[in-house]
C-alpha positions as a Markdown table, in Angstrom:
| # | Residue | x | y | z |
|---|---|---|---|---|
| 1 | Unk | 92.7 | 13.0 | 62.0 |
| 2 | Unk | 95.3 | 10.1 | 62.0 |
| 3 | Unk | 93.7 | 6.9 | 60.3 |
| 4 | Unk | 94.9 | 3.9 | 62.9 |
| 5 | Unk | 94.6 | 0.6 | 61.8 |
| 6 | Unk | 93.3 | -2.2 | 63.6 |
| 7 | Unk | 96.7 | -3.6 | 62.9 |
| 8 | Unk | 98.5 | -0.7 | 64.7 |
| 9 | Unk | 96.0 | -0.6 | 67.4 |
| 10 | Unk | 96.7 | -4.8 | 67.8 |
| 11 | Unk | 100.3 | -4.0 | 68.1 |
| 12 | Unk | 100.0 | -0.7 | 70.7 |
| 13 | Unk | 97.9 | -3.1 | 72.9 |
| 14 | Unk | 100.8 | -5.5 | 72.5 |
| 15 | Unk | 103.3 | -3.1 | 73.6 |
| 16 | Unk | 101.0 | -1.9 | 76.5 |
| 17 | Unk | 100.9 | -5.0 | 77.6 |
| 18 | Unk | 104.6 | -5.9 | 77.8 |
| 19 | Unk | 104.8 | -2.7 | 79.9 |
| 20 | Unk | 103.3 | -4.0 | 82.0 |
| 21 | Unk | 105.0 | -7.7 | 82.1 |
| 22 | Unk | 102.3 | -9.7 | 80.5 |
| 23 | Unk | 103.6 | -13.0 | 79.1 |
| 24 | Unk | 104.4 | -12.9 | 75.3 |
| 25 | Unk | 102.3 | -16.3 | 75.1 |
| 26 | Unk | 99.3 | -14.7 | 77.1 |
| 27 | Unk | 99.4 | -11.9 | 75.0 |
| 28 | Unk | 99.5 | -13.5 | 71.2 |
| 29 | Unk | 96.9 | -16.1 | 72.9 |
| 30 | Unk | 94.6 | -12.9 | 73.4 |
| 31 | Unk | 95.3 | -11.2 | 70.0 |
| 32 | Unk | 94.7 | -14.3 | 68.2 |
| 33 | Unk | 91.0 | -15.2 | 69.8 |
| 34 | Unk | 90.6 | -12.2 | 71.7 |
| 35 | Unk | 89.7 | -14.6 | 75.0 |
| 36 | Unk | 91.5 | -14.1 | 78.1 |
| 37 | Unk | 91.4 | -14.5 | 81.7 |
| 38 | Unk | 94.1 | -11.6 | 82.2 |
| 39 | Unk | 91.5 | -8.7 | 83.2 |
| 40 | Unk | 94.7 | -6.2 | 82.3 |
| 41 | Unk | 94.7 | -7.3 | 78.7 |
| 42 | Unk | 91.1 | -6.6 | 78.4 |
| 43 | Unk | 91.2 | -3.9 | 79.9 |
| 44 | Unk | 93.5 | -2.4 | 77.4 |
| 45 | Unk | 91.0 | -3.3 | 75.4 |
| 46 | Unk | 87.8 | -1.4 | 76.2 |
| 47 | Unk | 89.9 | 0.9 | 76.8 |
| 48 | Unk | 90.8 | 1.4 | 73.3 |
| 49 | Unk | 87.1 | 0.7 | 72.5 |
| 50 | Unk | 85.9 | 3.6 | 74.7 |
| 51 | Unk | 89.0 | 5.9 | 73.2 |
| 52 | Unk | 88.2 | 5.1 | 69.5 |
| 53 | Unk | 84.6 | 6.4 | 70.4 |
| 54 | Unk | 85.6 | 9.4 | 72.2 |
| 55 | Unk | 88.1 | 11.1 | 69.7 |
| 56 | Unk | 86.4 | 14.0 | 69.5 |
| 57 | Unk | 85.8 | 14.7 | 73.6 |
| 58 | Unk | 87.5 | 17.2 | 74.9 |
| 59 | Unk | 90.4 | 16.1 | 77.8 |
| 60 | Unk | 89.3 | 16.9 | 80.7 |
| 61 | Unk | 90.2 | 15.1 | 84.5 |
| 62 | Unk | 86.9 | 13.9 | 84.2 |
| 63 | Unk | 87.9 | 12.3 | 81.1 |
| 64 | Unk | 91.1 | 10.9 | 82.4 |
| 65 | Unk | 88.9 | 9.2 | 85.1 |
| 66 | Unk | 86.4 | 7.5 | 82.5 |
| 67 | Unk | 89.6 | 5.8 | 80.8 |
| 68 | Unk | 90.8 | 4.6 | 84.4 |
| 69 | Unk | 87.3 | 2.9 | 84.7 |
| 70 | Unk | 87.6 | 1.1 | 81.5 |
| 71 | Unk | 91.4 | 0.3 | 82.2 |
| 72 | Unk | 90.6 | -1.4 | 85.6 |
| 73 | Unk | 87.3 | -2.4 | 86.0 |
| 74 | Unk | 87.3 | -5.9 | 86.7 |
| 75 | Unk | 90.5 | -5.9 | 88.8 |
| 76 | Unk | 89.2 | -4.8 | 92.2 |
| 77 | Unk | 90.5 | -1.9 | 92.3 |
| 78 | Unk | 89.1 | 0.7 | 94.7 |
| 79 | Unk | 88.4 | 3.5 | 94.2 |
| 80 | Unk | 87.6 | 2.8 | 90.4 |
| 81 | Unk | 87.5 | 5.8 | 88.1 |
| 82 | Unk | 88.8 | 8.5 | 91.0 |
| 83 | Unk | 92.1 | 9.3 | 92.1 |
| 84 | Unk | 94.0 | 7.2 | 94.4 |
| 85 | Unk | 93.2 | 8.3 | 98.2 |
| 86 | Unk | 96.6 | 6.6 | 99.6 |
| 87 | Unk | 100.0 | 6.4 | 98.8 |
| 88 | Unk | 101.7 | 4.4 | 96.5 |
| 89 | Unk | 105.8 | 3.0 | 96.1 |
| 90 | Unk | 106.8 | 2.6 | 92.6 |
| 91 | Unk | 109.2 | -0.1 | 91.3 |
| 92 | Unk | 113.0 | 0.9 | 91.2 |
| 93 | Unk | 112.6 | 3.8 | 93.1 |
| 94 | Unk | 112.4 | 5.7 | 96.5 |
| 95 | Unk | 110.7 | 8.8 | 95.6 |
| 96 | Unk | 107.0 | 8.8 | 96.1 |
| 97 | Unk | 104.3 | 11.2 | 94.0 |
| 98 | Unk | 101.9 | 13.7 | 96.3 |
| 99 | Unk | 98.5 | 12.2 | 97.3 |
| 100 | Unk | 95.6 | 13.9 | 94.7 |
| 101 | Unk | 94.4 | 16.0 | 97.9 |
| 102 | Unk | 97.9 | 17.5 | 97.7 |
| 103 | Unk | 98.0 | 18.4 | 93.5 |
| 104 | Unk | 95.3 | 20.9 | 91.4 |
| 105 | Unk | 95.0 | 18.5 | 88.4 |
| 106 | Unk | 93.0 | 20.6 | 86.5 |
| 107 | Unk | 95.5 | 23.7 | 86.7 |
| 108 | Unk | 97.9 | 21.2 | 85.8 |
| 109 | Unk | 96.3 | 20.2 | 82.8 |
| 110 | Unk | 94.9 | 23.1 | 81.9 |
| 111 | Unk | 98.8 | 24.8 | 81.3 |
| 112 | Unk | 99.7 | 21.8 | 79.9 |
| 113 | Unk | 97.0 | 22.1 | 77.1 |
| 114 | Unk | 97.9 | 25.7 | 76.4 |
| 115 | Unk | 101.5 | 24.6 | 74.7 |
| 116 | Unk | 101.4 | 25.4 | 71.4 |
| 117 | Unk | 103.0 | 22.7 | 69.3 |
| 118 | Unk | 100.7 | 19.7 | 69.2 |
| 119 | Unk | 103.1 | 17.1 | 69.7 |
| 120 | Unk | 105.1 | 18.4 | 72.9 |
| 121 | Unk | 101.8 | 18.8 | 74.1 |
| 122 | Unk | 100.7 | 15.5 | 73.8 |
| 123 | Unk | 104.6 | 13.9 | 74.9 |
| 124 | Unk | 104.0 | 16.2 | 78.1 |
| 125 | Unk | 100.7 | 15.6 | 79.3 |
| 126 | Unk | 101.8 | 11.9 | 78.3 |
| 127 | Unk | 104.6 | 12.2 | 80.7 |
| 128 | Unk | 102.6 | 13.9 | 83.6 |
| 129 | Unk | 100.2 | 11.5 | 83.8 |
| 130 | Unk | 102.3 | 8.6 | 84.2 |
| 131 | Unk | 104.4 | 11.3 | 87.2 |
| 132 | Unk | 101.3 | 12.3 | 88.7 |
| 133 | Unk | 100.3 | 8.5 | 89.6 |
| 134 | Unk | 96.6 | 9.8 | 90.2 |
| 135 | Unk | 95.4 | 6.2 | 90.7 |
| 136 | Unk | 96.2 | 2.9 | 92.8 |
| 137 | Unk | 97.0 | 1.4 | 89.1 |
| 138 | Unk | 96.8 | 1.3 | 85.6 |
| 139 | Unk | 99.0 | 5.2 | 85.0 |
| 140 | Unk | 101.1 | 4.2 | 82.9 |
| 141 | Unk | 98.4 | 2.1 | 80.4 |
| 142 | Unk | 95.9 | 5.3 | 81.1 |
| 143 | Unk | 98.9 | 8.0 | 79.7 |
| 144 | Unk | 99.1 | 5.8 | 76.9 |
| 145 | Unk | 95.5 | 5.4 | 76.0 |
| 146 | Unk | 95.1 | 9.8 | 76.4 |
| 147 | Unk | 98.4 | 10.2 | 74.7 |
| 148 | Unk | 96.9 | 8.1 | 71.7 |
| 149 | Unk | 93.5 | 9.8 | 72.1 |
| 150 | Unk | 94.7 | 13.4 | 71.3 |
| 151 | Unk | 97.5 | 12.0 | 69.3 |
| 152 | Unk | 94.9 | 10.6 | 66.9 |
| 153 | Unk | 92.4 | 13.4 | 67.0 |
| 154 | Unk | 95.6 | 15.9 | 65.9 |
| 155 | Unk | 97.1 | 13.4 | 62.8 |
| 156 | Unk | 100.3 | 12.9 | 64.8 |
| 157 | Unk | 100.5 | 9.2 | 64.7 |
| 158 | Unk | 100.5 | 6.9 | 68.2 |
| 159 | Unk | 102.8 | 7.0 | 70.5 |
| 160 | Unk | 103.8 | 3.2 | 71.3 |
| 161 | Unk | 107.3 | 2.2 | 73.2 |
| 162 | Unk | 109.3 | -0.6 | 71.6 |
| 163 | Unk | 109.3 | -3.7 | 73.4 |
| 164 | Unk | 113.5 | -4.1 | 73.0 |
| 165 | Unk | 113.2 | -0.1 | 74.6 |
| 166 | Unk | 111.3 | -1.1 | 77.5 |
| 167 | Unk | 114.1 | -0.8 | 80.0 |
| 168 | Unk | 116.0 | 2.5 | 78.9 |
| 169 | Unk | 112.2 | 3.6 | 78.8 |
| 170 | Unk | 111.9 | 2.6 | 82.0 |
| 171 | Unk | 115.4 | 4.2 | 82.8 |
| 172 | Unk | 114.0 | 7.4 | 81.4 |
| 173 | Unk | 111.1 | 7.3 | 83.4 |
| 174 | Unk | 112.8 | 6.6 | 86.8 |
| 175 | Unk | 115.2 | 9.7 | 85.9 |
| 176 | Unk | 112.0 | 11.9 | 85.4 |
| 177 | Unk | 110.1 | 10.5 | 88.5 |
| 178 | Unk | 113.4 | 11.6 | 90.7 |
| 179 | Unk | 114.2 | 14.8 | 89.2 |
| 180 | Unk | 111.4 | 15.8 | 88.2 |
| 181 | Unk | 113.0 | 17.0 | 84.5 |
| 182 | Unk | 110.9 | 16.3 | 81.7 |
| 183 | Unk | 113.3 | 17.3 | 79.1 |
| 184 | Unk | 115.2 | 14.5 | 78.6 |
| 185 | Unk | 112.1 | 12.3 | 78.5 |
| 186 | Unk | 110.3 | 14.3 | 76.4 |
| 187 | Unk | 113.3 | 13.7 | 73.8 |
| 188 | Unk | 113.7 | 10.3 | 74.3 |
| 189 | Unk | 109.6 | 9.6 | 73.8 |
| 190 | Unk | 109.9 | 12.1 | 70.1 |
| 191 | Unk | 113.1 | 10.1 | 69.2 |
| 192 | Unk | 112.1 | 6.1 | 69.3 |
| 193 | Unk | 108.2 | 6.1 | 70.5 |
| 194 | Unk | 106.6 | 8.2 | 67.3 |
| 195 | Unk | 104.9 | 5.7 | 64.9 |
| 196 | Unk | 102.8 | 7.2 | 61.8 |
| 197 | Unk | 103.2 | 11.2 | 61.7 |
| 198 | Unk | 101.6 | 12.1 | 58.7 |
């Protein structure tokens, strides 16, 4: 199992949060006395505190839905810890994901688990998650924490964007959204987002 320092973990939360357009200021305020009134930034935080304790669980949608509660909790967000049961736009695009009603999750994940090499498994199931959009909010910080989860439990490292790659991330994730073609983002994700393989 990857060893993940409470330095690294510090700076994936950081990253997180500029992902999601948290203030620089807001954030080092947090990190620095770990008090905030930004219910996102603690959120990331139990949610790394209820991943940290889980290595070992097996993924599972029912698993995927626990690190949704911890993500958003606080943030009235309903329903809390179960998929999203309306639509939902996403910034920068037209196309729109199927409701959950529509999409077998748990065939879905299930194939994805049976790809052999570790690390395009984690990268894909990474990617579908934040393409599913199974939740009103929080996909993107919820594929991140499971990425990390199983990326951790298999000694690959984390898997953290760079804060000056947000927007070609962001680029590559519009592309994916529209087309549907994980490929590219797949690539992208192995090339600049892989900190700490041992």
């Amino acid at each position: 199992m990857y060893k993940i320092t409470s330095k690294k973990i510090t700076e994936t939360i950081y990253r997180s949060a500029k992902l999601e357009g948290i203030n620089t200021t807001e954030i080092y305020s947090f990190i620095k006395n770990q008090k905030t009134d930004n219910n996102k930034l603690k959120g990331l935080k139990d949610g790394w505190k209820f991943v940290l304790n889980t290595i070992e669980e097996e993924l599972t949608i029912d698993y995927i839905k626990k690190v949704h509660f911890q993500i958003c909790k606080g943030q009235n967000i309903t329903p809390l810890g179960e998929f999203r049961n309306k639509g939902v736009g996403i910034t920068g695009t037209t196309w729109r994901p199927k409701l959950p009603s529509k999409c077998d999750y748990e065939k879905e994940l299930k194939e994805l688990k049976n790809i052999p090499n570790e690390l395009d498994r984690i990268i894909s199931i990474f990617c579908w998650i934040q393409r599913s959009q199974m939740f009103l909010d929080g996909n993107k910080r919820i594929a991140n924490l499971i990425a990390n989860k199983e990326m951790i439990k298999h000694g690959q490292g984390i898997i953290s964007v760079p804060v000056e790659k947000i927007g070609n991330y962001f680029t590559q994730l519009i592309n994916y959204y529209e087309t549907g073609n994980i490929e590219n983002i797949k690539q992208w994700i192995y090339q600049n987002c892989i900190d700490g393989i041992e």
